[in-house]
N, C-alpha and C positions, 0 to 999 in steps of 0.2 A: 504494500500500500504506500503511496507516495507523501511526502510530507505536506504536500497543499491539502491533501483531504484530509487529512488528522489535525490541521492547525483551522481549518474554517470553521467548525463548532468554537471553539475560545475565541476568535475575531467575528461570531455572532453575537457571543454572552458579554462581550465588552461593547458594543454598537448598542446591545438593549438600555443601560443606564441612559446613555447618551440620549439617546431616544426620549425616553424616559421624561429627562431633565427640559429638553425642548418642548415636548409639549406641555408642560409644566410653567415652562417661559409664555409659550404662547397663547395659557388661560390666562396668566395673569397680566399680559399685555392688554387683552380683550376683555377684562375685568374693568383695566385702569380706562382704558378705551371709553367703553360702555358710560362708569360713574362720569367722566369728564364730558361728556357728551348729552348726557340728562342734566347736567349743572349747567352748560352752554343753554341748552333748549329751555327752560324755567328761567335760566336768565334772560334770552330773548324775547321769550314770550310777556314775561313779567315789563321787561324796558320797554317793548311794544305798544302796551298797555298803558304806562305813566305819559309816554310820551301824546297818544293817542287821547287821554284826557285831557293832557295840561293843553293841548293843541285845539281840544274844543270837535275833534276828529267824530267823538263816542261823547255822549254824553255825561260830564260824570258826576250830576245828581244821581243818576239813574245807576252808572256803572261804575262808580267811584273810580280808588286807581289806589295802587298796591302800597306808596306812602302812606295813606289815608286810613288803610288796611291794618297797619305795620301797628302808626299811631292808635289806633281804637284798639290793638292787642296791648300794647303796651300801656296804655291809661286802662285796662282791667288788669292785667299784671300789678300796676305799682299803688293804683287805688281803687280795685275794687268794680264788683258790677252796679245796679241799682240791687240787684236782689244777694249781694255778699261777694265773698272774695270771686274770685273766678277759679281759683284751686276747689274751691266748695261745689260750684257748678258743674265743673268736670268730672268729679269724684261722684257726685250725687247722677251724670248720667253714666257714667262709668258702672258706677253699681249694680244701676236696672240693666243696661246691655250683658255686663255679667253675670248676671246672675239666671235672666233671659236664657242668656246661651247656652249655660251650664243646664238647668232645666231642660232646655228645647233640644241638644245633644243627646243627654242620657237618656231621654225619653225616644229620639228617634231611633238611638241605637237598640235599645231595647225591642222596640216595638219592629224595626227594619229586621233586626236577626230572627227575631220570633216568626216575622210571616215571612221569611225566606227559609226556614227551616219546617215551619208547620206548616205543609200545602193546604189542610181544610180551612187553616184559621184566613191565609190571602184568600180563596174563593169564598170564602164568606163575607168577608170584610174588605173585601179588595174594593168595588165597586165604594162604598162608602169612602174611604182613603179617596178615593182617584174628585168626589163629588166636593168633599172637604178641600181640599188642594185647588179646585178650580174656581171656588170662592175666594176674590179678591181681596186678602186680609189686612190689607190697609184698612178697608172701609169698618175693618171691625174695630179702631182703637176707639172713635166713638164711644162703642157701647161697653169697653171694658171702663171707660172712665167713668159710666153711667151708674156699672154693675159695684166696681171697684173703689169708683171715687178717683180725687188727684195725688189721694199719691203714690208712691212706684210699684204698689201693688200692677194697675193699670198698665204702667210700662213695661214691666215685667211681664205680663201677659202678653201683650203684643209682641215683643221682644220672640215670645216662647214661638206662637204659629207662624213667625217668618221662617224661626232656626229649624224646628222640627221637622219641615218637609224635605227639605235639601237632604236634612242627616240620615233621615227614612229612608227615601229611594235608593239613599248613593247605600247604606248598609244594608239594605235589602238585596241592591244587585250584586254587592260584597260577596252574600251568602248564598245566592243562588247561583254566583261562579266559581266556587271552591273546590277545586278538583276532585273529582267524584273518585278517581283512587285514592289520594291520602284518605279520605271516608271510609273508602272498603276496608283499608289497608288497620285503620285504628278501628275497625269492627271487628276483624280478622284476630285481631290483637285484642281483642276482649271490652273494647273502652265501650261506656252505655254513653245514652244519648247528654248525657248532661256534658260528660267529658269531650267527647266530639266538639258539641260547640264550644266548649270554653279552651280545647285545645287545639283543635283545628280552626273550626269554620271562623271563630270572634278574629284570630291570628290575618288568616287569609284574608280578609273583609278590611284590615284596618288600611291598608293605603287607599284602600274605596271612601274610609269613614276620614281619614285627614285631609283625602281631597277636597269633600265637603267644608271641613272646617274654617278652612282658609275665606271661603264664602259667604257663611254660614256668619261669621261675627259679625261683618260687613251690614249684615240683616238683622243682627241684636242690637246695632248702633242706630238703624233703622227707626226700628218698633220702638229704641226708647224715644228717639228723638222727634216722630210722629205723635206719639202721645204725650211727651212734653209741648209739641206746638199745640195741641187740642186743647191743653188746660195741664197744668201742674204748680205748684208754688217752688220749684225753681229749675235746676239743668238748664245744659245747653239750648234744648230747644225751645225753651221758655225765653230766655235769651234772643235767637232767633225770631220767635214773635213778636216779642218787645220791641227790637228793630225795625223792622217790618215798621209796627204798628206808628212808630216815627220818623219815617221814611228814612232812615238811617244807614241807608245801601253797604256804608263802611262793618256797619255790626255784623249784617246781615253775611256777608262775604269772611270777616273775621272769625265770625262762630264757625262759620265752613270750614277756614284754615285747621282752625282748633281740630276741629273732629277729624280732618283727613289727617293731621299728624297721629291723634291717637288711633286710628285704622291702621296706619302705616306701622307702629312703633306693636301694634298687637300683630299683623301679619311677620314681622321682623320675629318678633317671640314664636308663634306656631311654625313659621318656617324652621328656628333654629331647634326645636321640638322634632319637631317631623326629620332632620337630618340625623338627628341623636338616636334617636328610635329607628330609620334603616340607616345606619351606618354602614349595613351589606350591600345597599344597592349601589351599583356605579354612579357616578355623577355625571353632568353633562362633558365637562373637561377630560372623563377618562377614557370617552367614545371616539 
């Protein structure tokens, strides 16, 4: 055997690191890429906008302009809203969206594994879910603040029927795509139906149920902050209406900032959630 073909396996195992390291280079070039290029676009968009008011271009009674913005964040930072600090405000919608969601989660996980696992209980109940789901659940915070009253009880209601459908279906189709051998295979193996699902099928189901998740809060921030504009004694949305109600266009946009940072800063946490829990699975950079 010649020494060219006994030396090509060691001049492949040394080309792999290398390999390796370049595309390693090259996620993180396309990382730094991407961040500096949402910071250009938000600043563009944003300078577009100041400019576009001060110039008389947009109206900016109507459509303020992102100083205007900055300053009505920062006069509830340093003193406060009409209805208390603004820390109090966000915590207090903070709360009902959490709480919303935690509720409206566990209950669709619950109820999504159960009728993907027990076919009588979906043909029974299926048609109901599908009749429930096609009613418009915005138009129900109304009546939870009627049932409920203003405070977060209401919101937390609403909060609940936005979360719980999303987490139903996606954990439902979780458990009705669980590979029918790992099934056999822990049946084979003695395991009864309680073990199945709490060791198979809840396992298989969970990248179905954090896909939801991601969504799902989005929809608790939603419910609380509809039925904080419907009537509450304080949150964001109440906030929101206030503005409004004094044609305050700067409020109205500020309150927005507010809730898309804490949207952002909760998907930032579920995303780093969701890595930690499949740390098996490849990432985009490793394909």
């Amino acid at each position: 055997m010649s020494p060219e073909v006994l030396s090509t396996p060691v001049v492949e195992t040394a080309k792999a690191p290398d390999r390796a390291h370049s595309r390693a280079r090259a996620a993180r070039r396309r990382r730094i890429v991407v961040a500096v290029s949402r910071v250009l676009l938000l600043a563009a968009v944003l300078g577009l906008w100041e400019v576009l008011s001060r110039a008389k271009i947009i109206d900016p009674f109507n459509f303020s302009m992102p100083s205007k913005i900055w300053d009505q964040i920062w006069t509830w930072i340093t003193h406060g809203t009409a209805l208390g600090s603004l820390g109090e405000q966000i915590w207090y919608t903070l709360y009902e969206a959490l709480l919303g969601w935690v509720i409206g989660v566990v209950g669709g996980v619950v109820f999504g594994i159960a009728f993907g696992r027990i076919t009588l209980l979906a043909d029974v109940l299926g048609p109901y879910i599908k009749v429930l789901n096609s009613i418009p659940r915005i138009v129900l915070a109304p009546i939870f603040v009627i049932w409920f009253g203003l405070g977060p009880a209401s919101k937390v209601a609403s909060a609940v029927v936005l979360v719980f459908f999303p987490v139903f279906f996606n954990a439902f189709q979780g458990a009705r795509e669980v590979d029918r051998n790992l099934v056999a295979n822990a049946r084979i193996l003695g395991a009864s139906d309680r073990r199945v699902t709490l060791q198979v099928v809840i396992p298989s189901a969970t990248s179905w149920i954090f896909t939801s998740l991601h969504v799902s809060f989005g929809f608790a921030l939603i419910g609380a902050i509809v039925g904080e504009y419907i009537g509450a004694t304080k949150g964001i949305g109440l906030l929101v209406a206030q503005s409004q109600g004094t044609f305050n266009s700067a409020g109205v946009y500020a309150a927005m900032v507010i809730l898309a940072v804490v949207a952002l800063l909760a998907e930032g946490l579920l995303t780093f959630a969701e890595r930690r829990i499949f740390r098996w699975k490849p990432s985009d950079s490793d394909s």
